[in-house]
Structure formats: structure tokens, C-alpha cells
TIRO-729893 format. One record per residue (C-alpha): residue in three letters; x, y, z. Coordinates in Angstrom, 2 decimals. Each point is the difference from the previous one (the first is absolute). Layout:
# TIRO-729893
@type ALA&u X&v Y&w Z
...
END
This chain:
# TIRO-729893
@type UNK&u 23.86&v 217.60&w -117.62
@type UNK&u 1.42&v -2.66&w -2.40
@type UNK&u 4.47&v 0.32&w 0.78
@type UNK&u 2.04&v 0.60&w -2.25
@type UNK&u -2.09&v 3.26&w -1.77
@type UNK&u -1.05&v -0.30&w -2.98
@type UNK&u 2.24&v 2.65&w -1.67
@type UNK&u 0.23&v 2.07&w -3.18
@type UNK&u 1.98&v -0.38&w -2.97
@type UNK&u 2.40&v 2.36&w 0.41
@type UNK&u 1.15&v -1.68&w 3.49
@type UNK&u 0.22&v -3.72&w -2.31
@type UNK&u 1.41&v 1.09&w -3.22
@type UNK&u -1.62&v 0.31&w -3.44
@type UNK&u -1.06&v -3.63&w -0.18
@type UNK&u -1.89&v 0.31&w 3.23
@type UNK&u -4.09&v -0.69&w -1.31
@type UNK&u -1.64&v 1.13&w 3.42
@type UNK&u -3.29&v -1.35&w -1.38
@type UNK&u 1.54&v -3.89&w 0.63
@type UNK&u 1.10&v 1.56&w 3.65
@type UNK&u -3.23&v 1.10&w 0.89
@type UNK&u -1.29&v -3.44&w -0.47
@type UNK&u 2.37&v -2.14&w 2.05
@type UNK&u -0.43&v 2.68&w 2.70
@type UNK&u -4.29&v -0.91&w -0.42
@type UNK&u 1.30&v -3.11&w 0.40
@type UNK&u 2.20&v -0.09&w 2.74
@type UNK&u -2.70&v 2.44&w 1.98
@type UNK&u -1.59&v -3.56&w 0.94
@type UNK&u 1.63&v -1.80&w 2.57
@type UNK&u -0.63&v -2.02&w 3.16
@type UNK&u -2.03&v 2.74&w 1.83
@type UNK&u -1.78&v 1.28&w -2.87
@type UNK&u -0.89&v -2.69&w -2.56
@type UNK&u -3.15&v 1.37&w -0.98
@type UNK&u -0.14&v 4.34&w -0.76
@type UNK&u -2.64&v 2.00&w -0.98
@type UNK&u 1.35&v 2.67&w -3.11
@type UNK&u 0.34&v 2.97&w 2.50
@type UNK&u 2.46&v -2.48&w 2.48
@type UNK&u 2.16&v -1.03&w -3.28
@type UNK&u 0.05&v 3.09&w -1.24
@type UNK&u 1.47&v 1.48&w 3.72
@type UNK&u 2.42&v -2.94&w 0.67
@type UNK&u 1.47&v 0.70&w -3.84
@type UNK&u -0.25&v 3.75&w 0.02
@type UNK&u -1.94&v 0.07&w -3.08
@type UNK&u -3.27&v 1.64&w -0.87
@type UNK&u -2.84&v -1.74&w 0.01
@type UNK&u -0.64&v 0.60&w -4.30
@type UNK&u 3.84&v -1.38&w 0.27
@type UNK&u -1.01&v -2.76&w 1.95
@type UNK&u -2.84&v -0.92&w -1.37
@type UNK&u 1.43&v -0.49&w -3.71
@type UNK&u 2.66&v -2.28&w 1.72
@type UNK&u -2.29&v -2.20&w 1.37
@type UNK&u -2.43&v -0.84&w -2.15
@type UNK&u 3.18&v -0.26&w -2.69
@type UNK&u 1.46&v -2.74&w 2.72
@type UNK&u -3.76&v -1.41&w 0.03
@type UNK&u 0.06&v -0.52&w -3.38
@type UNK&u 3.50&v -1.52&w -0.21
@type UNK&u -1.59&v -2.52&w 2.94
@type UNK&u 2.41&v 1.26&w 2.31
@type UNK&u -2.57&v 1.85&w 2.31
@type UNK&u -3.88&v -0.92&w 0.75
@type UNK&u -2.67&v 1.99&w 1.55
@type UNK&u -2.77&v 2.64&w -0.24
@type UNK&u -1.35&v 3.19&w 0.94
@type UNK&u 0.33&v -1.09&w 3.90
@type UNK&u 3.87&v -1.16&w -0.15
@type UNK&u 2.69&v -1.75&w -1.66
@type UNK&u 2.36&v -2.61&w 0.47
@type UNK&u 2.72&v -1.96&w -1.86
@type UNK&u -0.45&v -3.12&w -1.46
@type UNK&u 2.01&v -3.60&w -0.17
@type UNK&u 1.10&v 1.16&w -3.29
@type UNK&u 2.80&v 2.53&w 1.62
@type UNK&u 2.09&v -3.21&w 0.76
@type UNK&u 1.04&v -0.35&w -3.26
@type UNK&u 2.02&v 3.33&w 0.14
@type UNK&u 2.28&v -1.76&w 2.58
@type UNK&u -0.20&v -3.44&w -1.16
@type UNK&u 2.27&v 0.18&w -3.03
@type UNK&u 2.50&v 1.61&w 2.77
@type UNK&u -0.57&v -3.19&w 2.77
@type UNK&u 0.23&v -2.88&w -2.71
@type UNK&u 3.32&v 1.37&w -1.24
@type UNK&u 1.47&v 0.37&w 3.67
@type UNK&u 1.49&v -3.09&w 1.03
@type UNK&u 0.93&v 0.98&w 3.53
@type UNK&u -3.52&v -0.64&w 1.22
@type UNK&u -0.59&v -3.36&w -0.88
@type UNK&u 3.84&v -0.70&w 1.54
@type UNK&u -1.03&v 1.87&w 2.99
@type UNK&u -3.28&v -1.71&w 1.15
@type UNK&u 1.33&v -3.55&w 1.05
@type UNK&u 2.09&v 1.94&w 2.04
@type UNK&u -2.09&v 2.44&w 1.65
@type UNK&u -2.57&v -3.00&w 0.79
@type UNK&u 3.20&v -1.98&w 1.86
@type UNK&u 0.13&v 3.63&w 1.90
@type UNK&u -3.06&v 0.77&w 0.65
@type UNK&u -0.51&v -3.74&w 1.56
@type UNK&u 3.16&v 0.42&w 1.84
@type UNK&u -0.97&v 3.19&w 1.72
@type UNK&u -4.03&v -0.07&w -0.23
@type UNK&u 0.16&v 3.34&w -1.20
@type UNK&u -0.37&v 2.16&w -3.34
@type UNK&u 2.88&v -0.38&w -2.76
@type UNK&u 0.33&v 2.28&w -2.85
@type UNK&u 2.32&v 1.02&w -3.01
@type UNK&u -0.62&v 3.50&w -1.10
@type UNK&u 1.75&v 2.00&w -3.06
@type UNK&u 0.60&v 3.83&w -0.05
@type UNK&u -1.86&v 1.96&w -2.37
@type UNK&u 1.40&v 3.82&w 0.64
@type UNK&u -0.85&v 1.28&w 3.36
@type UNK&u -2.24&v -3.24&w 1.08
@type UNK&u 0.64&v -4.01&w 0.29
@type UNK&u -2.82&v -2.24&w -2.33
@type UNK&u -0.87&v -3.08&w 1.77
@type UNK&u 0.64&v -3.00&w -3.14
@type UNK&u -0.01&v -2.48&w 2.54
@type UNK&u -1.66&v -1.08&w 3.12
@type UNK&u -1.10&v -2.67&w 2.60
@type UNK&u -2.34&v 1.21&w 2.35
@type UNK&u -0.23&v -0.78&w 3.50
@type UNK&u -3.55&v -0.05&w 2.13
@type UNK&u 1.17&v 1.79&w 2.76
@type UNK&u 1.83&v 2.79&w -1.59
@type UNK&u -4.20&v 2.27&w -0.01
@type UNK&u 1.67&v 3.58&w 0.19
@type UNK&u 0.75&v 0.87&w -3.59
@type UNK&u -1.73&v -1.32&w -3.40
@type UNK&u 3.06&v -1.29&w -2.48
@type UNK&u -0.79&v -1.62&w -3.45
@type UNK&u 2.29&v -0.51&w -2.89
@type UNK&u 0.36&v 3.29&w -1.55
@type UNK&u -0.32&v 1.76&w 3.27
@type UNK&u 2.13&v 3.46&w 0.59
@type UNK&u 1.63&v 1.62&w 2.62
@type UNK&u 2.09&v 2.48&w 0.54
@type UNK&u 3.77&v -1.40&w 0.16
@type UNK&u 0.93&v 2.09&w 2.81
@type UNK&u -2.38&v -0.99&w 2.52
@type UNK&u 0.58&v -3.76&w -0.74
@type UNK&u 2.66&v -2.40&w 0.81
@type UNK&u -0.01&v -1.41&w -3.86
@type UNK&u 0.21&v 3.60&w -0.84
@type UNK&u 3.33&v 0.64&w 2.05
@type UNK&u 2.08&v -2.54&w -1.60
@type UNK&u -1.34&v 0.81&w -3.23
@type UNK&u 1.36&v 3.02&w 0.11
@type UNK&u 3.10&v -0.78&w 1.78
@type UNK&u 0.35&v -1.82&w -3.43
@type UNK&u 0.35&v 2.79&w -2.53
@type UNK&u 2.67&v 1.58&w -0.62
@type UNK&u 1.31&v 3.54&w 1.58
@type UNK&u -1.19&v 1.91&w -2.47
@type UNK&u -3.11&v -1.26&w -0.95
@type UNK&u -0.69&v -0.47&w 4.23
@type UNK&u 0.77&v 3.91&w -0.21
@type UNK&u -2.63&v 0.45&w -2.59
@type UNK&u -2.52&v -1.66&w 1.49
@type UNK&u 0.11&v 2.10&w 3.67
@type UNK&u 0.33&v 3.00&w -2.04
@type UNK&u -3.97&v -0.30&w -0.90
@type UNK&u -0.85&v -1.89&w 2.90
@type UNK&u -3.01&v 0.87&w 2.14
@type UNK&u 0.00&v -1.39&w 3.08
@type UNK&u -3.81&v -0.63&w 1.49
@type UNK&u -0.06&v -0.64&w 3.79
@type UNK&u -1.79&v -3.06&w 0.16
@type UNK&u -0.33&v -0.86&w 3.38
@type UNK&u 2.25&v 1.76&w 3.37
@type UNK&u 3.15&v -2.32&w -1.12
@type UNK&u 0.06&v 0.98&w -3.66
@type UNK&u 3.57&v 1.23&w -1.41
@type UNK&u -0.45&v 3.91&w 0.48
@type UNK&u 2.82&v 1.28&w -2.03
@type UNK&u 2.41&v -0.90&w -3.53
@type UNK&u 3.05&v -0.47&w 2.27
@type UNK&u -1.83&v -2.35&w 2.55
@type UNK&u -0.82&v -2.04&w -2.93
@type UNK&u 3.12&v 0.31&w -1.68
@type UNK&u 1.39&v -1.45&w 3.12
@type UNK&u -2.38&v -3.03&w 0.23
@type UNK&u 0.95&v -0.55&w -3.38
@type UNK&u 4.04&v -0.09&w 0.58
@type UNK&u -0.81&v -2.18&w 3.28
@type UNK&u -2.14&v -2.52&w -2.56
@type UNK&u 2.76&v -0.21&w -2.54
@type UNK&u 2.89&v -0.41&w 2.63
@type UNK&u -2.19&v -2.91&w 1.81
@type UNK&u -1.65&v -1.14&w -2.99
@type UNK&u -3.47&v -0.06&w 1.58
@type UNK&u -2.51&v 2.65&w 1.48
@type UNK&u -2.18&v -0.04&w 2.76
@type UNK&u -3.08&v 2.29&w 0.05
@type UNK&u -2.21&v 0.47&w 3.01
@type UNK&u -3.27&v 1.53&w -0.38
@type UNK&u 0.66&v 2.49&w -2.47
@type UNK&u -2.30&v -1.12&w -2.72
@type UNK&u -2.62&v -0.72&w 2.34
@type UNK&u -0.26&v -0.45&w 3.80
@type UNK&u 0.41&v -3.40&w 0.90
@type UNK&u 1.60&v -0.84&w -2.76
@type UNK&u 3.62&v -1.03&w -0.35
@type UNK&u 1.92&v -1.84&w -2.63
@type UNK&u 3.53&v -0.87&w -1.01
@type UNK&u 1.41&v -0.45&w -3.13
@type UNK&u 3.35&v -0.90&w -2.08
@type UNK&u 0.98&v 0.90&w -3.51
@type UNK&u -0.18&v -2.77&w -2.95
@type UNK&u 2.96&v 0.20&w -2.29
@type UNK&u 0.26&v -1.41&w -3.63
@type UNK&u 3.53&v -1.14&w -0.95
@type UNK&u 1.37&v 3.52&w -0.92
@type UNK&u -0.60&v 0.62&w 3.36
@type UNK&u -2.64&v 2.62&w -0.88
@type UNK&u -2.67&v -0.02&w 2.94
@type UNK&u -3.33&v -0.95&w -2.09
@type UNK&u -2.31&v -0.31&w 2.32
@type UNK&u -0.55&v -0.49&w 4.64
@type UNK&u -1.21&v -2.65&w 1.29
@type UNK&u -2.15&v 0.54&w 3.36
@type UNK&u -1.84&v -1.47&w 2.92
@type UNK&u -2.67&v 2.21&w 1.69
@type UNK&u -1.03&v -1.03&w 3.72
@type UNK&u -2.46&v 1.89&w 2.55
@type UNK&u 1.65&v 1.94&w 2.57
@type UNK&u -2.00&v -1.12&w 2.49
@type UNK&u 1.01&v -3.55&w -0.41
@type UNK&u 4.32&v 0.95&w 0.04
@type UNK&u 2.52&v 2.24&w 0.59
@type UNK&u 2.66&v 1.74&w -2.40
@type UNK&u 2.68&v -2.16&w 2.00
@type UNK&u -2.09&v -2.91&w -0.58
@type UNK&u -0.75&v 0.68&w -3.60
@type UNK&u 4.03&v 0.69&w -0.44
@type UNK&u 1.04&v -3.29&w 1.83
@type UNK&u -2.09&v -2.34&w -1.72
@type UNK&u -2.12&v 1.31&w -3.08
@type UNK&u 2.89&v 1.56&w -1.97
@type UNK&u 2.48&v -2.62&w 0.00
@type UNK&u -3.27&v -1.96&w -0.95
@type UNK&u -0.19&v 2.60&w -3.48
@type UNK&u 3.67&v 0.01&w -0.33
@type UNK&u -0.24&v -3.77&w -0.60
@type UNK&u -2.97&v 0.68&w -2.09
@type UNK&u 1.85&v 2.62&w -2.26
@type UNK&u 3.24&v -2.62&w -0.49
@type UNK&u -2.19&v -2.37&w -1.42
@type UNK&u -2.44&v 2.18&w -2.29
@type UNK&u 3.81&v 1.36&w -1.15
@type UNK&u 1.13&v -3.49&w -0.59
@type UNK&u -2.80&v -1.17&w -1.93
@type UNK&u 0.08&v 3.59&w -2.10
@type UNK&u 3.83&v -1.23&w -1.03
@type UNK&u -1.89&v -3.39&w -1.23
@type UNK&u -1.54&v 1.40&w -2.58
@type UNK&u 2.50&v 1.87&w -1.94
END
């Protein structure tokens, strides 16, 4: 089912029109896995009824948001507008990418820069690597931050309280047999991230997956973004990825930070 619910009124306030939330959660029923659903799948991923359901999509057809017929649906090109006007104002991404290329080359491996949007990280920036096979990562791509290196230093970033406000409604999934079990394992990863200013996660996402990541500041020192690599675990060890692939990011992060000073 689509995370977060889709709520009521009374748990948003009086401005809350639940009618607008029932259509970004038709919306964001679609991903990866499932980018075609019949009505009775979006209505079951949404929680909706099917009449509910129904109304939403053909309303989303209409708007040219959402194609399809009596045998499925599926979004169309057009949903890229709703996060273009967000991309082309955000300058960190086209900062980021000469960067992450000079990574990426360095180490032969996937570089990233993700953002945190509540309880996940939102790829905005990304080159891709041919032999990194396990997991499917576009721009725009979610996770959840505390199964993902990115993640960790994103929210060794915030500030006590608002740290303490997001484990408060955290649920932790077990992803795979290394996954961060419990709030106060996690809180510790995150105090170990912020006191070495970079995280290492090992298979906790996915198996055979492991990445490391450091925080990008801006010049308030406000922690806007991480910056990552993500290597196969087959191919290194954490030791390995510590000796030689983080100081590699670290170097990365001081000069996305340096060219971020350039432009104000």
C-alpha cells in the first residue's frame, strides 16, 4: 500500500482537501515494479474503493496525467512536469554532475546526490555505473533513509529535535538479514555518521549492495544534500570501501561545497 496513508482531515487540519491526496497517492501507486495496474491493483495499493478509484483515474486521464483502458493503466510523460519546475530551480544538480562523472571515472562505480524528502532520500542526481545490476535507480528514485548510506548522513544532518521527530513515526521494514532492527540502533548509526562525517551501509537496502556516503553542506553549514558511491559487495570489502572510496567522496563533497560558495 502507497506510504505515507492517505489520511483524513481531521489528522491534517481544516485546510486538508483529501480529494487532492487521493490523487497523488493514484499516482504514486505506480512505480518501478508496477508501472502498469489494472483498477482493482490501484485501488488495493491506495486503499481506495474501486468507485473511488475509478473517478481518480479517469479525472488524471483527462488531465493527461494517466493513459489506459479497461485492461490497465499507466502514467504518462506528462507527470514530469510536476517535478520539473522543482529540478530547473535546484541548482545543486547541475553543480553536482561534473563532479560525480570525475567520481564515477575515478572509482568505475555508481555516484549519486540524493535530497531528503521526510522519511526517504529522492535521487536529483545520478551517474550510473554498468556493473552496479542489483538495484534499479533513476532520478526521482526513493528509498527509505534508514536503510541507505545517503540516508544516514542526511539525517545525522537535522537538528535534535527535528531527528527526534522523525524516529518518533519511523517504521522500520527489515529489508534484508542486515537491516537496522531497532530506533536506537539507528539512532546510533546516525551519531557515528555525524561524528565521522560519512556512513557506510552494507547490505541493508539490498543484499549485495553497499554504499557510502558524506553530507553536502551549503555555506550556513546546513547539510543540503549526501553525496554517494554505490559498489557491489562482491567486488570489495567495507575496509576496502573505507580506505579508498570515501576519502575519494570526501574530496568529491569539498569541491561540490566549493563551487556551491561560487555562486553566491
Amino acid at each position: 500500500m502507497v506510504e505515507p496513508p492517505i489520511g483524513r482531515r481531521e489528522d491534517h487540519g481544516p485546510h486538508f482537501v483529501q480529494s487532492v491526496a487521493r490523487a497523488l497517492a493514484v499516482m504514486r501507486s505506480f512505480t518501478a515494479a508496477r508501472p502498469r495496474q489494472t483498477l482493482a491493483q490501484v485501488a488495493r495499493e491506495t486503499g481506495l474503493d474501486r468507485a473511488t478509484a475509478r473517478r481518480l483515474l479517469l479525472t488524471l486521464a483527462d488531465l493527461g496525467y494517466v493513459a489506459g483502458d479497461s485492461r490497465g493503466f499507466e502514467l504518462t510523460p506528462r507527470v514530469l512536469e510536476l517535478g520539473y519546475a522543482y529540478l530547473s530551480g535546484l541548482s545543486l544538480p547541475e553543480i553536482v554532475y561534473p563532479h560525480l562523472r570525475k567520481l564515477a571515472g575515478e572509482l568505475n562505480e555508481t555516484a549519486a546526490l540524493a535530497v531528503l524528502d521526510g522519511d526517504e532520500i529522492v535521487y536529483v542526481a545520478l551517474v550510473p555505473s554498468t556493473r552496479l545490476a542489483t538495484v534499479r535507480i533513476n532520478i526521482g528514485t526513493r528509498f527509505k533513509a534508514y536503510a541507505t548510506s545517503m540516508g544516514r548522513v542526511l539525517l545525522a544532518g537535522l537538528s535534535p529535535a527535528e531527528l527526534d521527530v522523525s524516529l518518533s513515526s519511523l517504521h522500520l521494514e527489515t529489508r534484508t538479514d542486515r537491516t537496522v532492527r531497532t530506533v536506537d540502533m539507528l539512532r546510533e548509526e546516525i551519531d557515528k555518521a555525524r561524528a565521522q562525517g560519512w556512513a557506510l551501509v552494507d547490505s541493508e537496502l539490498e543484499h549485495g549492495l553497499r554504499g557510502a556516503a558524506a553530507p553536502v553542506r551549503d555555506r550556513a553549514g546546513r547539510v543540503v544534500a549526501a553525496a554517494n558511491v554505490s559498489v557491489h559487495a562482491g567486488r570489495t570489502t567495507p575496509e576496502l570501501v573505507e580506505r579508498e572510496y570515501v576519502p575519494a567522496i570526501l574530496r568529491t563533497v569539498r569541491m561540490i561545497e566549493a563551487d556551491m560558495m561560487g555562486l553566491h
